[in-house]
Z-matrix of the N, CA and C atoms (Angstrom, degrees):
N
C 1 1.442
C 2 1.532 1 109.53
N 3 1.442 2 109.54 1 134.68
C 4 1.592 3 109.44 2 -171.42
C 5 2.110 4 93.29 3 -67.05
N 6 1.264 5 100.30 4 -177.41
C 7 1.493 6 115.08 5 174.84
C 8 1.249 7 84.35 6 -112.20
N 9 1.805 8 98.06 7 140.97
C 10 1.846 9 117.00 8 -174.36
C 11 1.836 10 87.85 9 -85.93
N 12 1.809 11 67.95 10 -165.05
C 13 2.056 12 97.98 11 178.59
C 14 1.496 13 98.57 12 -46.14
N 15 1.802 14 99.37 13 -77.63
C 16 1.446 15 123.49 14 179.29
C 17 1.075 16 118.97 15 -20.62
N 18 1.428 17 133.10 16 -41.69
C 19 1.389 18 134.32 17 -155.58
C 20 1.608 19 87.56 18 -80.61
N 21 1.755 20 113.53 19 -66.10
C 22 1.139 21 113.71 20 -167.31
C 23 1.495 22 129.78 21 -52.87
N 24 1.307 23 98.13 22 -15.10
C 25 1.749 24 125.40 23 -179.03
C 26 2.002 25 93.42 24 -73.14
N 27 1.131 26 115.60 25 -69.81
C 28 1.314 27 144.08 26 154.82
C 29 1.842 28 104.66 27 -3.04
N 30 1.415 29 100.40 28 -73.96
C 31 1.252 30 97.04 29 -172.14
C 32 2.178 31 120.27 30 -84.19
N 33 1.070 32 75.51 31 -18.84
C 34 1.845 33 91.73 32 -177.75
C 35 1.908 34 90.78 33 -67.63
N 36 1.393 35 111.72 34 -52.14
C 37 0.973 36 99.68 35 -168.22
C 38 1.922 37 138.67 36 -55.14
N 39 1.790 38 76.66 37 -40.41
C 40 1.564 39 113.40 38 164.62
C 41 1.504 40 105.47 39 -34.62
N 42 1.558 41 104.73 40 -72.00
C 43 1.677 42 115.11 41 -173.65
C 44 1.523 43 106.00 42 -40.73
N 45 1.090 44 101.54 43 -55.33
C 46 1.610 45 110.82 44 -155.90
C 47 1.623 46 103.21 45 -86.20
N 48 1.048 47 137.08 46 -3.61
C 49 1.544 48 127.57 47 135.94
C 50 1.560 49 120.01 48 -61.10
N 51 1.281 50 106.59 49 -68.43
C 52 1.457 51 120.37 50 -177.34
C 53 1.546 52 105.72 51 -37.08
N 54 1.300 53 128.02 52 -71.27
C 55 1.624 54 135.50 53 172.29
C 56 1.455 55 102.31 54 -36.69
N 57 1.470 56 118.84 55 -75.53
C 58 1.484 57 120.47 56 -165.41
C 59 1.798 58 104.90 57 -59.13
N 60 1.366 59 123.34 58 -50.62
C 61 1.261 60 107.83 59 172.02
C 62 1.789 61 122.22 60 -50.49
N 63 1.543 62 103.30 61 -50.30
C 64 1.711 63 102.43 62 176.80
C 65 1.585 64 96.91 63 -34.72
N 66 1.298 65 92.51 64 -53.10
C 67 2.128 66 85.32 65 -143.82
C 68 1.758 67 119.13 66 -72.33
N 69 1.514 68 81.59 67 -22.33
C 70 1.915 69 87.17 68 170.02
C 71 0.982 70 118.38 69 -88.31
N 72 1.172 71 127.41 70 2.16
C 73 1.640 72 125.00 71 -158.32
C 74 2.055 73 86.37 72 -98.67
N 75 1.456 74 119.26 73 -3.42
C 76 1.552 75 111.06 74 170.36
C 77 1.555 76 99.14 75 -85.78
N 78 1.411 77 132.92 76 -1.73
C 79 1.351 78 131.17 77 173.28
C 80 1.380 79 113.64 78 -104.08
N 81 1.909 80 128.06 79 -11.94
C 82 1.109 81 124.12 80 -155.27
C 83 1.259 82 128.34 81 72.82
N 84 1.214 83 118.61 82 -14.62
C 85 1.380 84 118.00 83 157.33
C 86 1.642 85 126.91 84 -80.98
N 87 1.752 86 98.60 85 146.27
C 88 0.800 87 110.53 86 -172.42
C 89 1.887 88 113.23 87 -111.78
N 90 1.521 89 114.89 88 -165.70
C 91 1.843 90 104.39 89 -145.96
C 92 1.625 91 84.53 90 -88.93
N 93 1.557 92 114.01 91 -14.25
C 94 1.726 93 110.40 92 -165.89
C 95 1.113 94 110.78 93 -95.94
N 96 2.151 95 116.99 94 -6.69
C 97 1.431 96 127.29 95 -179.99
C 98 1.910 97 104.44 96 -76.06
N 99 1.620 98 102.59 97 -48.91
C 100 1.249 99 127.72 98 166.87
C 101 1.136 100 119.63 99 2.52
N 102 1.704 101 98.00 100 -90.44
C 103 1.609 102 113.18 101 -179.54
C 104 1.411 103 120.66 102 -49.00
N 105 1.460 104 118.21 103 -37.22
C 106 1.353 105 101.65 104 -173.62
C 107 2.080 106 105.69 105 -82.49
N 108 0.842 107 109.73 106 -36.76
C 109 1.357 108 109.55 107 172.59
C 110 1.786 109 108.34 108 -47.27
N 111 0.894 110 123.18 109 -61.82
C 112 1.445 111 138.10 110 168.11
C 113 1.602 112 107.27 111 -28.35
N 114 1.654 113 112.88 112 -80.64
C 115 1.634 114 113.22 113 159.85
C 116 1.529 115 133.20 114 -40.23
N 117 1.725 116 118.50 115 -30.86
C 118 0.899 117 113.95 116 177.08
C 119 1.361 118 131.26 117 -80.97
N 120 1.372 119 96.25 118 -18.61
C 121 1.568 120 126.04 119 -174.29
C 122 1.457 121 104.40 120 -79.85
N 123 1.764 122 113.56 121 -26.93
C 124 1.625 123 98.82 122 -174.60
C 125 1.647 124 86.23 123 -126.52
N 126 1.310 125 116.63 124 39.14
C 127 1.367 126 117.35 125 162.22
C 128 1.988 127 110.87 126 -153.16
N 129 1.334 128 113.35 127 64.77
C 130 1.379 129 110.80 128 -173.99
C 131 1.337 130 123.43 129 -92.28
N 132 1.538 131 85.06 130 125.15
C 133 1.904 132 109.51 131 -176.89
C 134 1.575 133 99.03 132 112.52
N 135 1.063 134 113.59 133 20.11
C 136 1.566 135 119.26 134 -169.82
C 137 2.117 136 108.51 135 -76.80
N 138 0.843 137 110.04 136 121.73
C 139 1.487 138 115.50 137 178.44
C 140 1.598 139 122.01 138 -57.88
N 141 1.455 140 127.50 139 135.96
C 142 1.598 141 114.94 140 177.17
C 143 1.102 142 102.62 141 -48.49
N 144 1.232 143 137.52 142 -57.61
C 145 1.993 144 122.03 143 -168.37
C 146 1.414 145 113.46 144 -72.30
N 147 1.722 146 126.95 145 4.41
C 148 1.482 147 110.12 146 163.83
C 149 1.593 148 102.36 147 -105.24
N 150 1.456 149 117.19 148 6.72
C 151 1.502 150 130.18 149 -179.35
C 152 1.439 151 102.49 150 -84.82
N 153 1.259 152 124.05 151 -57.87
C 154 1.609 153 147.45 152 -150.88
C 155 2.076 154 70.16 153 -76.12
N 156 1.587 155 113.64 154 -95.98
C 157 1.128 156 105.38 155 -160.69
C 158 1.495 157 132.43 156 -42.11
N 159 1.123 158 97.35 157 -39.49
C 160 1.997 159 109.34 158 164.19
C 161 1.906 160 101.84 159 -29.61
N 162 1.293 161 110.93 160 -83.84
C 163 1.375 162 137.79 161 -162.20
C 164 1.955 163 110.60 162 -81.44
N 165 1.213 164 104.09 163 -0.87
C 166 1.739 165 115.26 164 175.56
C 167 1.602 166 88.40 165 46.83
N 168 1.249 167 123.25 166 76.46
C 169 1.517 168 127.61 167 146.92
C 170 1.297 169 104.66 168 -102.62
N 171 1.403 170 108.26 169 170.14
C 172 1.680 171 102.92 170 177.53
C 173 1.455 172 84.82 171 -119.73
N 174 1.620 173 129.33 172 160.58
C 175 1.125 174 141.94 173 -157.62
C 176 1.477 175 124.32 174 -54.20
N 177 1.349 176 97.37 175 -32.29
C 178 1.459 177 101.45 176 -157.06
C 179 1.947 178 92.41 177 -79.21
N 180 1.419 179 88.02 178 -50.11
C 181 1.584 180 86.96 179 -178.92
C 182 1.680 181 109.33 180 -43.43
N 183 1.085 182 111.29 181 -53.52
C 184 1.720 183 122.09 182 179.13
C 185 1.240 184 110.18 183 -41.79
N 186 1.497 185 131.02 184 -52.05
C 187 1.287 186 138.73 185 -169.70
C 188 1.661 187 103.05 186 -68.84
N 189 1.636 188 117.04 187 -38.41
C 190 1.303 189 107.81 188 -150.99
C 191 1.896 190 92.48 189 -84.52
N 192 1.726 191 101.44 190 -26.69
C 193 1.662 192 106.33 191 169.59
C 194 1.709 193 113.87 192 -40.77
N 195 1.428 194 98.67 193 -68.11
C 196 1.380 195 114.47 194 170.25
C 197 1.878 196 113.08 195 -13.95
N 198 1.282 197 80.40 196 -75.42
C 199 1.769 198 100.11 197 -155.77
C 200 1.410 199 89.51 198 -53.43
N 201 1.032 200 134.24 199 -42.74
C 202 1.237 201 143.31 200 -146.42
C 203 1.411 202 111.09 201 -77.69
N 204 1.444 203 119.46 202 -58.72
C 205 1.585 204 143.38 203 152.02
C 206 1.532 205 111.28 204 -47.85
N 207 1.480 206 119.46 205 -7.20
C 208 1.764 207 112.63 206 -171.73
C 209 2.222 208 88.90 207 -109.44
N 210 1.575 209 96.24 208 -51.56
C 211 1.232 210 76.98 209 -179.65
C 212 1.805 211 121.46 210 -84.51
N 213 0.943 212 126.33 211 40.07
C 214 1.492 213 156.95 212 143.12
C 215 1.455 214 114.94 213 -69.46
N 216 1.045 215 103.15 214 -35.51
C 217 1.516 216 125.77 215 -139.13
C 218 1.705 217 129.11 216 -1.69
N 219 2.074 218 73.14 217 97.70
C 220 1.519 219 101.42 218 -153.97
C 221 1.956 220 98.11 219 -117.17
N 222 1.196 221 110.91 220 -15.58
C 223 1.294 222 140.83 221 168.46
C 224 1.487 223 123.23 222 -145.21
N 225 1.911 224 112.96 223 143.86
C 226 0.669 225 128.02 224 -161.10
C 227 1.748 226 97.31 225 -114.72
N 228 1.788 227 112.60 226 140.65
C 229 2.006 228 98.41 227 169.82
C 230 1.354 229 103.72 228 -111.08
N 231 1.579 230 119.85 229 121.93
C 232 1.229 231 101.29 230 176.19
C 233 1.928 232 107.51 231 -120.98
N 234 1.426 233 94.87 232 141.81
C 235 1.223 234 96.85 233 178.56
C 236 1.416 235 143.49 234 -47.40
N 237 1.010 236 133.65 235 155.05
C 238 1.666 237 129.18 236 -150.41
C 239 1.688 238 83.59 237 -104.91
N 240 1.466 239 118.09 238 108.86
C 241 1.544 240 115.92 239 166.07
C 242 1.509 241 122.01 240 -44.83
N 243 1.368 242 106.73 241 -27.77
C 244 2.125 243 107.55 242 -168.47
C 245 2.040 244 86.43 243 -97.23
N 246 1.417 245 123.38 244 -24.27
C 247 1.438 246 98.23 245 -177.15
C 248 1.650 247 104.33 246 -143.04
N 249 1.380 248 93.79 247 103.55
C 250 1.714 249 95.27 248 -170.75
C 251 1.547 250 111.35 249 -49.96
N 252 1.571 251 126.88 250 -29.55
C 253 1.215 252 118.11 251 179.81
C 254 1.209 253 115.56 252 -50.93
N 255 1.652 254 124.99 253 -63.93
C 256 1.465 255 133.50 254 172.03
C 257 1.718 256 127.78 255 -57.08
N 258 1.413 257 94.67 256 130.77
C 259 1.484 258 106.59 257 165.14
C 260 1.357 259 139.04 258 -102.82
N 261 1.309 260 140.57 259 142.19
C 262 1.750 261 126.99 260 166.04
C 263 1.475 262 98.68 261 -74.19
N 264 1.388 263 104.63 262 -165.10
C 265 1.327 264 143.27 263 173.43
C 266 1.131 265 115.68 264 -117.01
N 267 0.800 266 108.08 265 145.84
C 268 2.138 267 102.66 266 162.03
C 269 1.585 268 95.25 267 -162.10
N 270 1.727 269 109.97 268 132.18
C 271 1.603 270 91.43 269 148.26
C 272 1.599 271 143.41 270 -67.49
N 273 1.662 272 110.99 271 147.36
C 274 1.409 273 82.11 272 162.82
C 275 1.564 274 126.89 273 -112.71
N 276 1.481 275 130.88 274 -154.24
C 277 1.522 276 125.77 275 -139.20
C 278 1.760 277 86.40 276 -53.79
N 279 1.168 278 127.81 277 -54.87
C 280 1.180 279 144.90 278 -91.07
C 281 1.978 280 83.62 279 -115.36
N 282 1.608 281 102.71 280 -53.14
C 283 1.830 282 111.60 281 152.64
C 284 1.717 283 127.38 282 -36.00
N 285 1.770 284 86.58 283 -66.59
C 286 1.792 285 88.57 284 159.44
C 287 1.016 286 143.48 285 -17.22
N 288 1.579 287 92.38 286 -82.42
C 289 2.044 288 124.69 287 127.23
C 290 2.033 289 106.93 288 12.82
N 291 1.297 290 83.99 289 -83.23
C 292 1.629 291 81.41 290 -178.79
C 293 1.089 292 128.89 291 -122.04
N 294 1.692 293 121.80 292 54.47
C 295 1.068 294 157.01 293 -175.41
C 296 1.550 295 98.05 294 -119.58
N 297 1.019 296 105.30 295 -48.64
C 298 1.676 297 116.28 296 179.82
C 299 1.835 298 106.64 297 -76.71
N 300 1.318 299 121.88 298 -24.64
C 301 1.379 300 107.38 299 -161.66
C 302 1.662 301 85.56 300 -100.29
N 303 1.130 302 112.15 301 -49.22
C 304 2.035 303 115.37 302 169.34
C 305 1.504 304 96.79 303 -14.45
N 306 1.327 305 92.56 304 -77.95
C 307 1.704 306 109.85 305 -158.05
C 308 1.540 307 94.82 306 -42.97
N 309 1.452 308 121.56 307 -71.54
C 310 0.766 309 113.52 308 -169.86
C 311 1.516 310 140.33 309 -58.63
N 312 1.644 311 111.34 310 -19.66
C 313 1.520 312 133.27 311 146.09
C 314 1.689 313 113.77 312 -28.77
N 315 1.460 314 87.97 313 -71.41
C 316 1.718 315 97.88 314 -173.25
C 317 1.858 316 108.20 315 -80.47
N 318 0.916 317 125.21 316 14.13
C 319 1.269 318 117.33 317 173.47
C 320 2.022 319 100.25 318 -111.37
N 321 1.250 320 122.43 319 -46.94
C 322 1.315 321 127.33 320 139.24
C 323 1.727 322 120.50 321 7.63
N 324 1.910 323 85.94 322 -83.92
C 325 1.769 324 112.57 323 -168.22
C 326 1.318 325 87.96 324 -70.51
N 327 1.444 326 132.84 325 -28.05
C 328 1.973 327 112.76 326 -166.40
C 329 1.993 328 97.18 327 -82.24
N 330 1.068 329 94.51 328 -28.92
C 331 1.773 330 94.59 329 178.28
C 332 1.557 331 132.93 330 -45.25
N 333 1.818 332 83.16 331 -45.45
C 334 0.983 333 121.61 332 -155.82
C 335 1.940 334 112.88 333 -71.29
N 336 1.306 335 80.54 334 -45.90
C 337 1.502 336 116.83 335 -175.30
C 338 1.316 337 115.38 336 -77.12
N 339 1.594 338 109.20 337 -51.62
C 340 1.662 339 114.93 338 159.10
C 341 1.764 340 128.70 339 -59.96
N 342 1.408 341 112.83 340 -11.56
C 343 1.077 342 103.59 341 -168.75
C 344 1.501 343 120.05 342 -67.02
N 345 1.144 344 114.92 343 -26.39
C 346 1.537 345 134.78 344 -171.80
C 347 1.767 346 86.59 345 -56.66
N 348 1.277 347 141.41 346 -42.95
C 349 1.467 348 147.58 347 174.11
C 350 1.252 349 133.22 348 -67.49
N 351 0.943 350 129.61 349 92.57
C 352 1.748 351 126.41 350 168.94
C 353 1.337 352 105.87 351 -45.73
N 354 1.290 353 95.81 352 138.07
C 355 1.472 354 120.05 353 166.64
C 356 1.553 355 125.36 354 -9.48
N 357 0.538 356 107.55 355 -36.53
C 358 2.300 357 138.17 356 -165.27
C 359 1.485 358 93.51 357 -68.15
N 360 1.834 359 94.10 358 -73.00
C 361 1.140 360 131.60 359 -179.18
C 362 1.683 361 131.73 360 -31.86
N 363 1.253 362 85.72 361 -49.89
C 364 1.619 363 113.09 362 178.56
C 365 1.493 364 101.88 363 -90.56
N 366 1.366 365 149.72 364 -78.28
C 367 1.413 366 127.30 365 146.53
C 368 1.386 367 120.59 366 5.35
N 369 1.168 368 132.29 367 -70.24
C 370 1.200 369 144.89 368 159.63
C 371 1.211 370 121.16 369 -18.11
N 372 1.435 371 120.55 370 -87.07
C 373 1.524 372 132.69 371 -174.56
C 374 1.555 373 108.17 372 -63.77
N 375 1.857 374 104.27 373 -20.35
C 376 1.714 375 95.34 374 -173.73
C 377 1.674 376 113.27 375 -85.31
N 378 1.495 377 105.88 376 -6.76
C 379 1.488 378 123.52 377 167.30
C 380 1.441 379 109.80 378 -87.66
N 381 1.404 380 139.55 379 -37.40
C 382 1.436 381 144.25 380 143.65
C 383 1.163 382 98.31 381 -24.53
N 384 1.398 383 127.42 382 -84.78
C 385 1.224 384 130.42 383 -145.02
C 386 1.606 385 113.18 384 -69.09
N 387 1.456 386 106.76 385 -50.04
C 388 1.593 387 110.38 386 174.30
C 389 1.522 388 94.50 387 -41.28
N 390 1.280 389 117.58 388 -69.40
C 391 1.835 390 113.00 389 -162.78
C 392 1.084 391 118.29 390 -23.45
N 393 1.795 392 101.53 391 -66.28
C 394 1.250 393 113.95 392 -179.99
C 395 2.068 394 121.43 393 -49.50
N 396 1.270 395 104.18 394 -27.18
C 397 1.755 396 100.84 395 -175.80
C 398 1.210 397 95.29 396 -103.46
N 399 1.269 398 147.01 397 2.59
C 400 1.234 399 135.69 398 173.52
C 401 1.774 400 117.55 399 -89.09
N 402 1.804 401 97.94 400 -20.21
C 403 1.420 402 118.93 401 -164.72
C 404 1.914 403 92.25 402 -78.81
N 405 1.795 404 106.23 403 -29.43
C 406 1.412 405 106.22 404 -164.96
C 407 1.836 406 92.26 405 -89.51
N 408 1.506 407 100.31 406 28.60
C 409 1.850 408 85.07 407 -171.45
C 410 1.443 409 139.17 408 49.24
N 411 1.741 410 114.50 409 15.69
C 412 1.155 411 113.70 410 -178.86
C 413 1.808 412 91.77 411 -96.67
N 414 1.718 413 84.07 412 169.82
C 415 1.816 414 92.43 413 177.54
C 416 1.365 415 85.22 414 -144.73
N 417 1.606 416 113.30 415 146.23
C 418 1.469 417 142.08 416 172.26
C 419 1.278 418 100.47 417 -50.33
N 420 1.483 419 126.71 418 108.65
C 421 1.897 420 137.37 419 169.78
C 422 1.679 421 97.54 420 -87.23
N 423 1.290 422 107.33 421 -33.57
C 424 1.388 423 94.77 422 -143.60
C 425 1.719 424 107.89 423 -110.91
């Protein structure tokens, strides 16, 4: 029996935890700290409920992200001047910090992974692939 989509989905994914966990785990971060650092970094001043919905967390998880990333202090909450209840986000130096090495992690592992592809090739599958996540109605948050 050939190996499906899934499988190959399956194992790409595998890689690309394993790598991204090794390499953050010299920062303490972990793959579920990641994402929101990632969004916040290419969304600054962004609110927990356009964070939570961005990334489909449900709150509590979001909040406990939060706390977690502040006493890091990897993000900063600053209050919304027109509604004292609400806060942004912002990273700080130190978030940046590894907002910049992320990116550069996962831009790395896509290199890395694509190289086996000519040019054509890689065009190709990255138009495959959009189809396919665009067909499930998701759009790239992060």
């Amino acid at each position: 029996m050939v190996p499906g989509f899934a499988y190959f989905v399956s194992v790409l994914r595998k890689d690309f935890v394993t790598e991204c966990s090794r390499k953050l785990a010299q920062d303490h971060i972990t793959l579920s700290l990641l994402y929101p650092i990632l969004y916040i970094g290419k969304h600054p001043s962004c609110s927990p409920k356009e964070l939570t919905q961005a990334l489909n967390m449900d709150w509590g998880f979001t909040q406990r992200s939060l706390d977690k990333l502040a006493s890091e202090h990897l993000i900063s909450r600053q209050r919304d001047e027109k509604n004292r209840r609400c806060y942004h986000l912002e990273l700080t130096d130190e978030g940046c910090r590894l907002y910049h090495k992320s990116h550069d992690l996962i831009c790395a592992w896509n290199e890395q992974k694509l190289s086996v592809l000519t040019p054509d090739e890689q065009a190709q599958l990255t138009t495959l692939l959009e189809k396919i996540v665009q067909a499930e109605g998701e759009n790239s948050h992060v």
